[in-house]
Every structure is written in C-alpha cells, then in structure tokens.
MMTF fields as JSON, N, C-alpha, C and O atoms, coordinates in Angstrom:
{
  "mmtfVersion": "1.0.0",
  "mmtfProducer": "UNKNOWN",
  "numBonds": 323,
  "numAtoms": 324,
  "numGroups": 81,
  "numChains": 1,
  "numModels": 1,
  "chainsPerModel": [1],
  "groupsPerChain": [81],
  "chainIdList": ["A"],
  "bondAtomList": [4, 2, 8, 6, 12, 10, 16, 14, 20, 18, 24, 22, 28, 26, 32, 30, 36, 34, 40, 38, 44, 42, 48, 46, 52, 50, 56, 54, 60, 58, 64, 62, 68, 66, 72, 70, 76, 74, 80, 78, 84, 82, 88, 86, 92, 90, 96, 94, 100, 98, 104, 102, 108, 106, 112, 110, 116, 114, 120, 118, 124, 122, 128, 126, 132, 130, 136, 134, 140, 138, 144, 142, 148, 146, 152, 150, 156, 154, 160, 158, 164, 162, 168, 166, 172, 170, 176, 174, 180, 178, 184, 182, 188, 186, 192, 190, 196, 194, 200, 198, 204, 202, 208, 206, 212, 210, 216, 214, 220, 218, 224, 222, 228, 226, 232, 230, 236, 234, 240, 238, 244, 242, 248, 246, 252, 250, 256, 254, 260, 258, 264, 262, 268, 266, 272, 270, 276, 274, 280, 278, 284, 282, 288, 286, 292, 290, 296, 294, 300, 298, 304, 302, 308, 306, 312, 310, 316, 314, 320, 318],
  "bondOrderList": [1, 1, 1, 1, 1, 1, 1, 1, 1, 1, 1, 1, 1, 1, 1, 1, 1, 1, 1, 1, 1, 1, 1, 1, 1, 1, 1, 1, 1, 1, 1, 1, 1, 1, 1, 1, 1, 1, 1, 1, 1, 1, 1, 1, 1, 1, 1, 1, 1, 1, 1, 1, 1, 1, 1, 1, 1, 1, 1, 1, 1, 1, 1, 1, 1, 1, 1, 1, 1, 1, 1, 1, 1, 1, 1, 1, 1, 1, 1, 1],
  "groupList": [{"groupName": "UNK", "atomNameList": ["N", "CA", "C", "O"], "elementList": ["N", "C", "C", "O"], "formalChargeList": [0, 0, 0, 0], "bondAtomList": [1, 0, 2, 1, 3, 2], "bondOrderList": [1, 1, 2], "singleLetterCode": "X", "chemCompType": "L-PEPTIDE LINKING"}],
  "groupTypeList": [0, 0, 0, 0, 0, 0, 0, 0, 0, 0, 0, 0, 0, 0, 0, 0, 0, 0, 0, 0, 0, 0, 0, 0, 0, 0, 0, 0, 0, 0, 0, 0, 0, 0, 0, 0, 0, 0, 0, 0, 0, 0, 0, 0, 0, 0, 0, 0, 0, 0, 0, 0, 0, 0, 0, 0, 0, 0, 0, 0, 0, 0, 0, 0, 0, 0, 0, 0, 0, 0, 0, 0, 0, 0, 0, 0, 0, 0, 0, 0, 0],
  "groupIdList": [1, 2, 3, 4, 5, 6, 7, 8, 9, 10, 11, 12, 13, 14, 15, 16, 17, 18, 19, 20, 21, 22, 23, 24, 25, 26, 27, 28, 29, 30, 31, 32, 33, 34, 35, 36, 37, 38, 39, 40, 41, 42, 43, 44, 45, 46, 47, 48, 49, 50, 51, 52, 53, 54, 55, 56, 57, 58, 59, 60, 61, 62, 63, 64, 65, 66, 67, 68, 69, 70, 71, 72, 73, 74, 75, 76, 77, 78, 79, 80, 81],
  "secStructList": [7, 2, 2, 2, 2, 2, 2, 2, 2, 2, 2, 2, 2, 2, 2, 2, 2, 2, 2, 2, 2, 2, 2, 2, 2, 2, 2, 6, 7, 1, 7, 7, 2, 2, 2, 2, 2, 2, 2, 2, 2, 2, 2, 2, 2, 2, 2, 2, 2, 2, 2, 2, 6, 6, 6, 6, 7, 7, 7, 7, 6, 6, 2, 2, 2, 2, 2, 2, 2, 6, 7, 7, 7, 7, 1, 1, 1, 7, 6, 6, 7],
  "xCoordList": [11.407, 12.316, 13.312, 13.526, 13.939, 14.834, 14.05, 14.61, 12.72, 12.596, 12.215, 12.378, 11.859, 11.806, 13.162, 13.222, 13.851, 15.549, 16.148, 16.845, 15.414, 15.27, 14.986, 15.687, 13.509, 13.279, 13.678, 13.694, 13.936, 14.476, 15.787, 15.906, 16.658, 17.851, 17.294, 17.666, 16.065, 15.536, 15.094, 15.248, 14.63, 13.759, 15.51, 15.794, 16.375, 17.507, 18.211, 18.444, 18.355, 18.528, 17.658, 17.951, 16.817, 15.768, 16.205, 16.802, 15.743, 15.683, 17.771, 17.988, 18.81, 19.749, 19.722, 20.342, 19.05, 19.069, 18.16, 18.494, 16.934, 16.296, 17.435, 17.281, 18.586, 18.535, 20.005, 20.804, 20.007, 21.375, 21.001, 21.674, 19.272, 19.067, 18.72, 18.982, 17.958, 18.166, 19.224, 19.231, 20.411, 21.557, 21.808, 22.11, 21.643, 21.804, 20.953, 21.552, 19.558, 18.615, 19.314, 19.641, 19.513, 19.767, 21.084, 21.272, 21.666, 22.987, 22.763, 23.457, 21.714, 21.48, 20.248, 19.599, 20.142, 19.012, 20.028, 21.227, 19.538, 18.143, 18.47, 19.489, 17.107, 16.844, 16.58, 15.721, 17.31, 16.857, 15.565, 15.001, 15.463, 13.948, 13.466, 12.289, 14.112, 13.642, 13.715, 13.09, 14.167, 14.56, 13.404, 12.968, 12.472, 11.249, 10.127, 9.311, 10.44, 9.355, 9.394, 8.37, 10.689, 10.41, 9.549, 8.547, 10.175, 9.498, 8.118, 7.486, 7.539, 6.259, 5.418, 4.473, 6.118, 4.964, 5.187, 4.13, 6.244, 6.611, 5.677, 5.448, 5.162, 4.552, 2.954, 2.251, 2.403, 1.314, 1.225, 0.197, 1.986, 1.647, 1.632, 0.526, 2.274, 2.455, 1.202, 0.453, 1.059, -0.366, -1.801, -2.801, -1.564, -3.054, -2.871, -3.912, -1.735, -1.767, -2.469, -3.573, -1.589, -1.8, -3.281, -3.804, -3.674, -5.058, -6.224, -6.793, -6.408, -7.005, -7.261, -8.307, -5.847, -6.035, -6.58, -6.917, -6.555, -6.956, -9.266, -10.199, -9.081, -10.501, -10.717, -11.617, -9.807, -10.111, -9.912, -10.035, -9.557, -9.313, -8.33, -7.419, -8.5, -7.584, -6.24, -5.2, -6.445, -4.629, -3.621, -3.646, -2.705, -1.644, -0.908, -1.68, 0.781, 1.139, 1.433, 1.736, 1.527, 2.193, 0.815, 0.855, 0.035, -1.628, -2.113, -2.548, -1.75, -2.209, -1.401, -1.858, -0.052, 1.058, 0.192, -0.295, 0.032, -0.338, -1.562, -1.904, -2.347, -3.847, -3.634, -4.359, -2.821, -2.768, -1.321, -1.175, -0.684, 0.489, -0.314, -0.162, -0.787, -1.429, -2.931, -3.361, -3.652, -4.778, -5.682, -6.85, -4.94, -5.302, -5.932, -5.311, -7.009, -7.536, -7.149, -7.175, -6.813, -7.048, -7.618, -8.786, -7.753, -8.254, -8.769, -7.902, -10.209, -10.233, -10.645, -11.534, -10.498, -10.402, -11.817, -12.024, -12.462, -13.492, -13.735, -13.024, -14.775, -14.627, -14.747, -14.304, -15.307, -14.992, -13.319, -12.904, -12.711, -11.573, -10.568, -9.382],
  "yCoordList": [-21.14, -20.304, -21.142, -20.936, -22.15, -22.867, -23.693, -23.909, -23.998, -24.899, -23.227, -23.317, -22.175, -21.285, -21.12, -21.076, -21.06, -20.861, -21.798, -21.526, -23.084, -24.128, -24.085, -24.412, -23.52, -23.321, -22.018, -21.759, -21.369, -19.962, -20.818, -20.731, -21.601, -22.392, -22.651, -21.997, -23.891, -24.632, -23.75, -24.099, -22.777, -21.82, -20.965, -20.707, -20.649, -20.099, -21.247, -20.994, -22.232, -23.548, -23.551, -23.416, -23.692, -23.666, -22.55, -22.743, -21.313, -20.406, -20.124, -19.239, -20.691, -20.898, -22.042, -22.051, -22.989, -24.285, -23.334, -23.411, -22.417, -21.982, -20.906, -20.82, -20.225, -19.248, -19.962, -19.373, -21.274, -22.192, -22.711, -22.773, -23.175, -23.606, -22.54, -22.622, -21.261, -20.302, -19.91, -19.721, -19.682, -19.987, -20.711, -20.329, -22.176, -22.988, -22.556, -22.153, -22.659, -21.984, -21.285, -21.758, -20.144, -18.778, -18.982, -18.459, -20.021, -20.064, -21.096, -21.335, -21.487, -22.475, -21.449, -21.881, -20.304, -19.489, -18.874, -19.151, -18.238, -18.325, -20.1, -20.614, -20.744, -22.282, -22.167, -21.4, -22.932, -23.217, -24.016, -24.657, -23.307, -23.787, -25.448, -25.791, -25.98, -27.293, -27.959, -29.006, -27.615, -27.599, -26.802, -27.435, -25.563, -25.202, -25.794, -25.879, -26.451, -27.433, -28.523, -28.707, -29.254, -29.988, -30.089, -30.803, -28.931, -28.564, -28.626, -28.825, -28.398, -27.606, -29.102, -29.419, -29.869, -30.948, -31.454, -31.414, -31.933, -32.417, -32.118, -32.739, -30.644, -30.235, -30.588, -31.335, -30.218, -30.151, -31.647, -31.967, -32.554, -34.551, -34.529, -34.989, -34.237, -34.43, -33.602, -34.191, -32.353, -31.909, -32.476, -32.654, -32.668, -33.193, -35.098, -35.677, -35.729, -37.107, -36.821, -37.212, -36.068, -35.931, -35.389, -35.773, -34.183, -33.734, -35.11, -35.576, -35.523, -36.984, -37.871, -38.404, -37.94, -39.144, -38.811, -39.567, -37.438, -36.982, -37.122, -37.204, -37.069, -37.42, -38.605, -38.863, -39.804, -40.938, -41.782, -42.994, -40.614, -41.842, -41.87, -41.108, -43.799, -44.9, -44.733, -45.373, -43.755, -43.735, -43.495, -42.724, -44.361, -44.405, -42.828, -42.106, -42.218, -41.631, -42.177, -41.106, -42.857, -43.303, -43.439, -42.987, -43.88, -43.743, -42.29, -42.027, -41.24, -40.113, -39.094, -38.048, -39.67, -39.142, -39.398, -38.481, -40.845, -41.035, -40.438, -40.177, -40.182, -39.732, -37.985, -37.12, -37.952, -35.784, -35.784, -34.681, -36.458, -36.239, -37.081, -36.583, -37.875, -38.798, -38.294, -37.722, -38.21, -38.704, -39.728, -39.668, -40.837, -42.064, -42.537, -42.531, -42.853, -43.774, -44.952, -45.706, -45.148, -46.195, -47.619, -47.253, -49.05, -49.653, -50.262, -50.523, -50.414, -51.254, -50.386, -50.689, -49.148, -48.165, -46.976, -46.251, -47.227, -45.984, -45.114, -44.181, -44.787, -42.91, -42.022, -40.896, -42.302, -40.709, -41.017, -40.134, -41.613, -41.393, -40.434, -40.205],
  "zCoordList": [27.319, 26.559, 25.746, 24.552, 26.511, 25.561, 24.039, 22.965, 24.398, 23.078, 22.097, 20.88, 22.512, 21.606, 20.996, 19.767, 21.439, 21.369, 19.949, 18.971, 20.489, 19.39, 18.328, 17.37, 18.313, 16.808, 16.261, 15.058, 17.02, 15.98, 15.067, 13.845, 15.928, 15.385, 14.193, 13.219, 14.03, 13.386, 11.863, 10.692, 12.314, 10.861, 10.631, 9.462, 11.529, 11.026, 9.685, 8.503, 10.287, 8.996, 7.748, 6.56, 8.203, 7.197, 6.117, 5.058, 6.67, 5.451, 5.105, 4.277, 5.588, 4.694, 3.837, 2.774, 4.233, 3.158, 1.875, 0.693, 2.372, 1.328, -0.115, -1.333, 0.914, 0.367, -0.445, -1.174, -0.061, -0.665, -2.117, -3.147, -1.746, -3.159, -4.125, -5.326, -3.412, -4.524, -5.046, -6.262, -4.265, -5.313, -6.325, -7.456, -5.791, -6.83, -8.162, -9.159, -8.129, -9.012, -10.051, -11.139, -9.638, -9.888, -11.443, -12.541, -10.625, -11.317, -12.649, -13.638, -12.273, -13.885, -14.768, -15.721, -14.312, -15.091, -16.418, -16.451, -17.203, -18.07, -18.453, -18.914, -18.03, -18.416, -19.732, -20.166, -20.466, -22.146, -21.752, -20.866, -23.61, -23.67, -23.667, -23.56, -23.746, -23.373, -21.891, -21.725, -21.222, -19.738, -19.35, -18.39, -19.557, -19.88, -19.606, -18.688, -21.392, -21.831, -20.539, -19.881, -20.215, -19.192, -18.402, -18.367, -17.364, -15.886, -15.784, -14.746, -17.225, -17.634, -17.573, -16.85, -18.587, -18.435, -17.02, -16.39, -16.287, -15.026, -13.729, -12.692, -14.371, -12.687, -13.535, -12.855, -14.7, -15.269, -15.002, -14.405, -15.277, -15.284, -13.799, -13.514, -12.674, -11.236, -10.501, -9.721, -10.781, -10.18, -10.54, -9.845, -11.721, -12.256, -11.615, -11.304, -11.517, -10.869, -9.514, -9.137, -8.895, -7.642, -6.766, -5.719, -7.894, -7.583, -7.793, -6.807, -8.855, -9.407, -8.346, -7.976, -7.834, -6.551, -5.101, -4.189, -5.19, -3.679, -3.769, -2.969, -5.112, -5.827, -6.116, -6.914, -5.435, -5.133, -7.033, -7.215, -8.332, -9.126, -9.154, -8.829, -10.009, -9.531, -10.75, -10.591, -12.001, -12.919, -11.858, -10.899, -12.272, -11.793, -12.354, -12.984, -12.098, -12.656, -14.066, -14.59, -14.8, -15.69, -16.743, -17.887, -16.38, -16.802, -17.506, -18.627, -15.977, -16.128, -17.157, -17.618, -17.413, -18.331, -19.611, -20.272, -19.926, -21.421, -21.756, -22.909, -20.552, -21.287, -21.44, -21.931, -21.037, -20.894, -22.103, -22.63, -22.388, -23.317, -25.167, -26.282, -24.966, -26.293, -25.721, -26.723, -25.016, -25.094, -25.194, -25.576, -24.755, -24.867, -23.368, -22.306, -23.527, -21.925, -21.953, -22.926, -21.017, -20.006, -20.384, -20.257, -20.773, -20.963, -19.259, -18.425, -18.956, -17.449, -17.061, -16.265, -17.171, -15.771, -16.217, -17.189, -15.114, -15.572, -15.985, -15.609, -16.937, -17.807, -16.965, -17.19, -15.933, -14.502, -14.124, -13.372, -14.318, -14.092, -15.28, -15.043]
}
C-alpha cells in the first residue's frame, strides 16, 4: 500500500508540472507566424533525424537539416541514406 501511496504522489506531480507548462503554453499563444514556421521545421528536421537513425542511417542531424531544407546530399555517405 505505501509504494501505491507513492506513486499516486508521483503522477499527482507529474500532471501539475503538466498542467504548469500548459500554462506557460497557453500564455505565449496565438504564436506568430514565424515562431510557426519554426516549430514546423524543428519537429519535421528532428523526426525525420530521428526516424532515419532508428533505420540505422548514418546523417547526422545537421546532414539531415541540409538535405530536407536545400536538398543537397551528403558527399561520402550512401544514396540509401
């Protein structure tokens, strides 16, 4: 009973840290449009890095930025990548 006791504590924290940053959120909305544009490439360059590598290729993030923002490959690095 006590470590249940525990985590109710634990998820009670939790979802105020959650409902702290939705505040925060909330209070910088409506995001201008370039703050937008940001986020947009940020998660589009970070998911597609991140998916890539779990598929074992070798672009770095910084790699995977230039070929999805220019279109430019890679010199060295394989065309399945």
């Amino acid at each position: 009973m006590i470590a249940m006791r525990g985590d109710i504590l634990e998820l009670d924290l939790l979802l105020q840290r959650i409902d702290n940053n939705r505040e925060i959120i909330n209070a910088r909305r409506p995001l201008k449009p370039e703050e937008v544009r940001e986020l947009d490439a940020y998660f589009k360059i970070g998911s597609t890095y991140a998916s890539n590598a779990l598929e074992g290729n070798s672009l770095t993030l910084e790699e995977t930025k230039v070929l999805l923002e220019d279109g430019i490959t890679v010199g060295g690095k394989p065309i399945r990548d």
